[in-house]
N, C-alpha and C positions, 0 to 999 in steps of 0.2 A: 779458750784457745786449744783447749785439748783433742788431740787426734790433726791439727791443722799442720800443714807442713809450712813452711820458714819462709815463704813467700805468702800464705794465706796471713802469717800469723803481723808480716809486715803492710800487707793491705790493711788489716783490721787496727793495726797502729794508726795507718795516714790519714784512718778513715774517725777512728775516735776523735783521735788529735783537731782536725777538722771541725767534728761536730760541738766539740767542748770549746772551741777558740770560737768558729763563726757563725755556728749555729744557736745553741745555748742562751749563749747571752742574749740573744732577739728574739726567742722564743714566743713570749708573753708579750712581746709587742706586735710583730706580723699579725698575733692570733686578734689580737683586742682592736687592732686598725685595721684589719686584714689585709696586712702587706702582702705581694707575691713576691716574694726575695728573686727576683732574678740575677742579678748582680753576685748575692752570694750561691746561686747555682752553676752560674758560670764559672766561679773560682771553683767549684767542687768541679766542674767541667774539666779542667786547666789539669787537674790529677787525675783525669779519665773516667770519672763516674758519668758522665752524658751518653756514652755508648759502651758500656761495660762488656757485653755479650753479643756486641758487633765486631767484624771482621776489621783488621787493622789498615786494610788498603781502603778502608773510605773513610777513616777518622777512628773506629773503634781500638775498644782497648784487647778484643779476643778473649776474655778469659771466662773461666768457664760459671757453669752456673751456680756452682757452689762457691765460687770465688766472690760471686754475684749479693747471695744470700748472704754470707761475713759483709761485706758493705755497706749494704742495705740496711740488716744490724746493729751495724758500730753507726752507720750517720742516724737512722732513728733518735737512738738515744739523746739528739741535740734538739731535735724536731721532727717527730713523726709526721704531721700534716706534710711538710716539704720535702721531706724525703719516701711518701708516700706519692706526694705528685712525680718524683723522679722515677720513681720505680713505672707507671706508668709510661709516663716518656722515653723510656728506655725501650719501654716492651713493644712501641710503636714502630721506634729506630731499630728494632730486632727485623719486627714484620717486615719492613723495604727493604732491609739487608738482604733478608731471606728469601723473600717471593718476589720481590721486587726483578729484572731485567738488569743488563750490567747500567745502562744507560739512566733509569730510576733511581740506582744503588747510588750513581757519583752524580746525581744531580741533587738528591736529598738528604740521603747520609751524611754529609762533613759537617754541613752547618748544621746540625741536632747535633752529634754527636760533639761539637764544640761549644751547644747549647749558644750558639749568635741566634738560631730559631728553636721555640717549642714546639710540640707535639701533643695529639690531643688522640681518644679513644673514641669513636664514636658507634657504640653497638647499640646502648639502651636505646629503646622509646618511652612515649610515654604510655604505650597498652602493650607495649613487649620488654619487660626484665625479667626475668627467669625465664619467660619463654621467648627466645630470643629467636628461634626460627620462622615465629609469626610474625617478622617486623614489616613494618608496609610500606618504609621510606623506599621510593622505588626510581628506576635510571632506566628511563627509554631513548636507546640507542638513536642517530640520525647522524647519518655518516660520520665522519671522523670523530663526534662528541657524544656523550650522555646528557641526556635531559632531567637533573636531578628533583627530585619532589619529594617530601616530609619532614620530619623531625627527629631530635634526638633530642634526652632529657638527661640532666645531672650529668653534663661531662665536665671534665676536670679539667678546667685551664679554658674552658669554652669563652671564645671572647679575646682573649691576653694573648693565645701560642697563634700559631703562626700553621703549622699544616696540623689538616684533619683526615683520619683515618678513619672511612667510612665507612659501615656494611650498608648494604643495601642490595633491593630486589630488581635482577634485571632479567628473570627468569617467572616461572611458575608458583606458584605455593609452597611451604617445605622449606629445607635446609640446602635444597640442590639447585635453588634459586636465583641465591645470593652471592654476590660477589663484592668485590670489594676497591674502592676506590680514594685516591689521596689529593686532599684538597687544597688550594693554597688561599691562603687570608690573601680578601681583597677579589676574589673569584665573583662575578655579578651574580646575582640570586643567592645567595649567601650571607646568613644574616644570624643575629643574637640575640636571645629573650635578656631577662632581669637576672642583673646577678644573685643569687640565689642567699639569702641567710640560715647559716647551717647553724647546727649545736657546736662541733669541733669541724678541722679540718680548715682553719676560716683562712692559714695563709694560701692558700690558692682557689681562685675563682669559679666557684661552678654557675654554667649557664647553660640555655635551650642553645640548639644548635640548629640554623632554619634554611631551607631550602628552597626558593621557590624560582622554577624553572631555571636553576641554577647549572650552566652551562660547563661539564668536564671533560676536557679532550679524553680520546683515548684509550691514548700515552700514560694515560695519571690513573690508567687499571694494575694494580696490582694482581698480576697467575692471573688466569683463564678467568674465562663467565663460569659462573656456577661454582666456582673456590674458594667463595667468602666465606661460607661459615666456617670451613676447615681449617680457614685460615685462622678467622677469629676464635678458635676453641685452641687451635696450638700455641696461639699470644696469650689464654689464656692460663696452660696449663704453668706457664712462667710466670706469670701477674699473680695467679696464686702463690707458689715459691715466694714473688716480692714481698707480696703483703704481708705474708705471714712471717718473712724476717722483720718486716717495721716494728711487728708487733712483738715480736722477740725484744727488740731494742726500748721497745716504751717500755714494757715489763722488766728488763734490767736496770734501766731506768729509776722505776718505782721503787723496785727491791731495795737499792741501793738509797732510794730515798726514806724510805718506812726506815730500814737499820739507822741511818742517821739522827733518825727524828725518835726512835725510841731510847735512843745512846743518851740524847737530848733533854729530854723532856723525862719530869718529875712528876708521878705522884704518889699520894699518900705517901710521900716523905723519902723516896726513892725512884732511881729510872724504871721507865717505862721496860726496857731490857731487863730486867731481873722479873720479869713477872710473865712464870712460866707457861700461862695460856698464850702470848703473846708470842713466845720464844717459837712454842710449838708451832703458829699461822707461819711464823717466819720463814722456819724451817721449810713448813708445806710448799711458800709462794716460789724459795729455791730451787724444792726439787720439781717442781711444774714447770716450771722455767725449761730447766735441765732438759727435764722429757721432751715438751716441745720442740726445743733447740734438736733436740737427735732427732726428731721426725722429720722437722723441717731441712736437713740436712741429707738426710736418708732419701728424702724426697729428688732433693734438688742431684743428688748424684746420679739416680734412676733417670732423672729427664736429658743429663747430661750424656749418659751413654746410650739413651734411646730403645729403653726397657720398656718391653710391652707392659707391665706393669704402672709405667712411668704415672700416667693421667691418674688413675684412682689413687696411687700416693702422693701424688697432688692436690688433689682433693682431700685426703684424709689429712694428708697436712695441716692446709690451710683449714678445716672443721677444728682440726686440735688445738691446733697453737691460736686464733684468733679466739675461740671460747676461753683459753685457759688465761690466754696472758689476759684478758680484758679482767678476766677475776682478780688476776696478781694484782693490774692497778686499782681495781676498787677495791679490793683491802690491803693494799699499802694507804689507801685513802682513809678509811675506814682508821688505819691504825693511829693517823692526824690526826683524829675525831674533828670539832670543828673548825681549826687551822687548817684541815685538808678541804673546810668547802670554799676556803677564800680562794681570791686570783693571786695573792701574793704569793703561795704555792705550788709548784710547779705542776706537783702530782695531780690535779685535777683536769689541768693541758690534757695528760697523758690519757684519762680515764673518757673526755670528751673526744679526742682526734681517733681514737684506738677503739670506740664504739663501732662505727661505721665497717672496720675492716669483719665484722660479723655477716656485712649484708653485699659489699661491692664482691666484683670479680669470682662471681656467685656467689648468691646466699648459702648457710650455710645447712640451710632445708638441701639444699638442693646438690649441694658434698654429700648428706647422708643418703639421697637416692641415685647419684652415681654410685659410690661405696656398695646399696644394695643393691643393684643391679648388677654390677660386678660381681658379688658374691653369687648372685643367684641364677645366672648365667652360667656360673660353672668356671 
C-alpha cells in the first residue's frame, strides 16, 4: 500500500477482501472441473470491477489505470486464472468505450460492464501471434454488412462470452489494413472449435473462434476502416498493465505461502525458517516482488497520463514483472519441496495459471524488441 492514497488503498481492501472470501476458497475446484465462475464475476461486477477504466455514463467505474493495476492485484491473489479472464474483459469494454460511436458505447457497454454479458479478444490466429499484422481473417464490405471469413485461435472465454472483438482485414496487406469489428453470440457464420486443454488458466474457457461468411452489420465497426491495429495495440498497451498486476498478485500470493510453510515445516529437528539459505531466497522473492510492483505501477501511471513513453514502459513492465514473479512462484514452490507438487497446494495453481502470462498480450520476446527498438531509435 505504500505511496497509494486513501482511496487506492480502500479499492485494494474491497478487492482483497473479495478475493479471500469468494475467490479462494474455489480456487482449486474451477481449476480441476474447469468451472467459468460467472456468477462470482458478477458479484466482483456488483463493486465495479466489470468496467473499471470505463467512462461512468455507460456503466463504468472511471477510475484510473493505476487504480486499475491495485485491483487486479488484490483480486489475483484469490485466482489468477479468473481474474486474468477479467482483465481481459475489461480491456475489450475499454475498447467500445473508447472507439466505439455514442450509439455502440450505450448499446454495449452497460451489460459488460455489469458483466449480465462477456467479452472476448479476438486478435491471434493461428499463423499470426506475434506477428499480428499478417493476420488473414478478412471482411468484405456489401452494402450495409461485412462478409466475415477466418479464424482466431486461444481466445479466452471463446464459446461461453457473449461479444467478440475482432481485428480483421478489410483493407490491403500490413497494419493499415485492419479494422476492427464487434461480434454478437448467436450472429449466423459464427461458430466454436474444441475447448481447449491448458496446463493452468483452466477456469476460463479457450477456444477457435470461426467465421464462415459470417454476416456483420456496419454499425458493429468499431473507428474507421484501417484503425484496427491501432486500436488493437492501444487495448493492448493496458492488457499488458493487466497481466502484469495478476502476476504481482499470484507472486504475493506465493510469498506469503512459502513464509507460512517454512514457519511450518521441520527439519533436521527445526523450522524450515531458521535455515539461512532459505531466509536469503525469501528475502530475494520479497524484494522482486517489490521492484515489479514499482514498474508495474510506474508503467500504469505513464499510460494514464498519456506519456509518449507510455507503450515501451509497458512493455518493459509486463517483460519484468511476468519473468520475475513467475520465478517468485516456482520457488516458493520449490521451497514446499514435494508438498508443493501435490494439488492440495495452492502454490502449484499459482505456478501453472501465472506461466502463460510470459507468452499472452505479447510475448515477452517480443517486449524485449519493442524495448530495443525504442532504444535504438533514439
Amino acid at each position: 500500500s505504500t505511496g497509494l492514497t486513501e482511496d487506492q488503498k480502500e479499492f485494494q481492501k474491497v478487492a482483497l477482501d473479495f478475493a479471500a472470501k469468494e475467490m479462494a476458497p474455489y480456487m482449486a475446484e474451477w481449476d480441476e472441473k474447469e468451472i467459468f465462475p460467472v456468477e462470482t464475476m458478477r458479484k466482483a461486477a456488483q463493486l465495479g470491477f466489470g468496467g473499471i477504466y470505463v467512462k461512468p455514463d455507460v456503466g463504468g467505474s472511471g477510475l484510473s489505470r493505476l487504480d486499475t493495476s491495485i485491483i487486479f492485484e488484490a483480486l489475483s491473489t484469490g485466482c489468477t486464472s479468473t481474474t486474468a479472464y477479467m482483465s481481459i474483459h475489461n480491456m475489450c469494454v475499454w475498447m467500445i468505450d473508447t472507439f466505439g460511436n455514442e450509439e455502440q458505447r450505450h448499446r454495449f457497454c452497460p451489460s459488460l460492464c455489469s458483466m449480465e454479458k462477456f467479452a472476448s479478444y479476438c486478435l491471434t490466429e493461428p499463423g499470426s501471434g506475434s506477428d499480428a499484422a499478417s493476420l488473414l481473417t478478412s471482411a468484405q464490405r456489401k452494402g450495409d454488412s461485412y462478409v466475415l471469413n477466418g479464424s482466431k485461435a486461444f481466445i479466452s472465454g471463446g464459446g461461453d462470452t457473449d461479444v467478440y472483438v475482432v481485428m480483421c482485414r478489410t483493407g490491403g496487406p500490413g497494419p493499415k489494413g485492419i479494422s476492427c469489428l464487434v461480434l454478437e453470440k448467436g450472429m449466423p457464420g459464427l461458430s466454436f472449435g474444441k475447448k481447449e486443454k491448458k496446463v493452468g488458466w483452466n477456469s476460463q474457457p479457450t477456444r477457435a473462434v470461426i467465421f464462415e461468411d459470417c454476416i456483420v452489420p456496419v454499425g458493429n465497426r468499431l473507428g474507421a476502416e484501417g484503425q484496427g491495429f491501432s486500436i488493437a495495440m492501444q487495448g493492448l498497451n493496458g492488457g499488458r498493465i493487466n497481466i502484469a498486476s495478476c502476476s504481482l498478485g499470484a507472486a504475493h500470493a506465493s510469498v506469503l505461502l512459502a513464509q507460512e510453510h517454512l514457519t511450518v515445516r521441520k527439519q533436521f529437528g527445526e523450522p524450515l525458517a531458521n535455515n539461512q539459505y532459505l531466509q536469503f531466497r525469501l528475502a530475494e522473492m520479497a524484494t522482486r516482488l517489490v521492484a515489479a510492483r514499482l514498474m508495474v505501477r510506474n508503467a500504469a501511471r505513464a499510460l494514464q497520463e498519456g506519456r509518449e513513453d507510455a507503450a515501451v514502459l509497458c512493455s518493459m513492465a509486463k517483460l519484468f514483472a511476468t519473468d520475475e514473479c513467475f520465478g517468485i512462484c516456482n520457488q516458493a514452490l520449490q521451497m514446499h519441496g514435494g508438498y508443493g507438487y501435490l494439488k492440495d497446494y495452492a502454490v502449484q495453481q499459482f505456478v501453472r495459471d501465472i506461466r502463460v502470462h510470459q507468452i499472452l498480450e505479447g510475448t515477452n520476446e517480443v517486449m524485449r524488441m519493442i524495448v530495443a527498438r525504442n532504444l535504438l531509435q533514439g
